[in-house]
C-alpha positions in Angstrom: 68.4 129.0 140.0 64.9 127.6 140.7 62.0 127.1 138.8 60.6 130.2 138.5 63.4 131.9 137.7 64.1 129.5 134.9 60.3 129.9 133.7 61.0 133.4 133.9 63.8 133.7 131.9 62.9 131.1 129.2 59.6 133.3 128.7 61.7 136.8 128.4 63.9 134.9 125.9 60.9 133.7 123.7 59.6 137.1 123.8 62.9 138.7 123.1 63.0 137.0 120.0 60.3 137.6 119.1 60.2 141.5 119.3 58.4 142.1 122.3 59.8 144.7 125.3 58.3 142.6 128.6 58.9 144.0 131.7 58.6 141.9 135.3 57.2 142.9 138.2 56.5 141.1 141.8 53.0 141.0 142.7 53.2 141.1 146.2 51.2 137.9 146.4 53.9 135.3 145.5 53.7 135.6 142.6 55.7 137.1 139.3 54.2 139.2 136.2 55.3 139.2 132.9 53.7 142.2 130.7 54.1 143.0 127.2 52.2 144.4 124.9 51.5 144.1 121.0 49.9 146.4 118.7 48.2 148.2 121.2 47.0 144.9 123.1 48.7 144.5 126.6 49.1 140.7 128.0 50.3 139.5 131.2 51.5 135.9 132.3 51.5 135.3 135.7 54.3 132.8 137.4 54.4 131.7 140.6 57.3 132.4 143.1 57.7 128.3 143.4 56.1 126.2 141.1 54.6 122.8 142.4 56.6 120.9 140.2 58.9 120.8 136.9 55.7 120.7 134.7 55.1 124.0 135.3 57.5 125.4 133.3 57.1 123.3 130.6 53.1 124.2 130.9 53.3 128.5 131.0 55.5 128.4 127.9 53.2 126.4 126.1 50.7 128.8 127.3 52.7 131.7 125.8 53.4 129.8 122.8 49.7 129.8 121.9 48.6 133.5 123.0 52.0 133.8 120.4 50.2 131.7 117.6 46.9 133.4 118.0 48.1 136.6 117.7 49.9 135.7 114.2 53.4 135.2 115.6 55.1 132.3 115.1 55.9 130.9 119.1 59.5 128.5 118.5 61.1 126.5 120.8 63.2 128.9 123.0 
C-alpha cells in the first residue's frame, strides 16, 4: 500500500466515525478527492497520487481534524 492510499483510508475511517458518507473520486490530474458533505455544506480534501514524503499524511489529517473541530465535531485520533 503507499502513501496515498494509506492517507486515503485513514481519512475515510475518520470520517466514517464520525457520520459522514465521503465518496472518492480521481481527478484526472494526479491527484485524489475526498467529498462529503454536512448539513448542507459540501467539503473536499484533495490528496495527491504520491505524496513527497511521510509527512504528508500525517499533515492532511490534521487538516481534516480541524475543518472537523470548526464545524463542531469532535476530530479523534483515527
Amino acid at each position: 500500500m503507499n502513501r496515498a492510499s494509506e492517507l486515503i483510508d485513514d481519512a475515510v475511517s475518520l470520517l466514517r466515525d464520525h457520520g459522514f458518507t465521503p465518496t472518492v473520486s480521481n481527478g484526472g490530474s494526479g491527484h485524489r478527492k475526498i467529498r462529503w458533505a454536512d448539513r448542507g455544506r459540501r467539503y473536499m480534501l484533495v490528496v495527491s497520487q504520491s505524496p513527497s514524503d511521510r509527512n504528508t499524511r500525517r499533515a492532511s489529517l490534521a487538516t481534516l481534524r480541524r475543518i472537523l473541530r470548526t464545524n463542531g465535531m469532535q476530530g479523534g485520533a483515527p
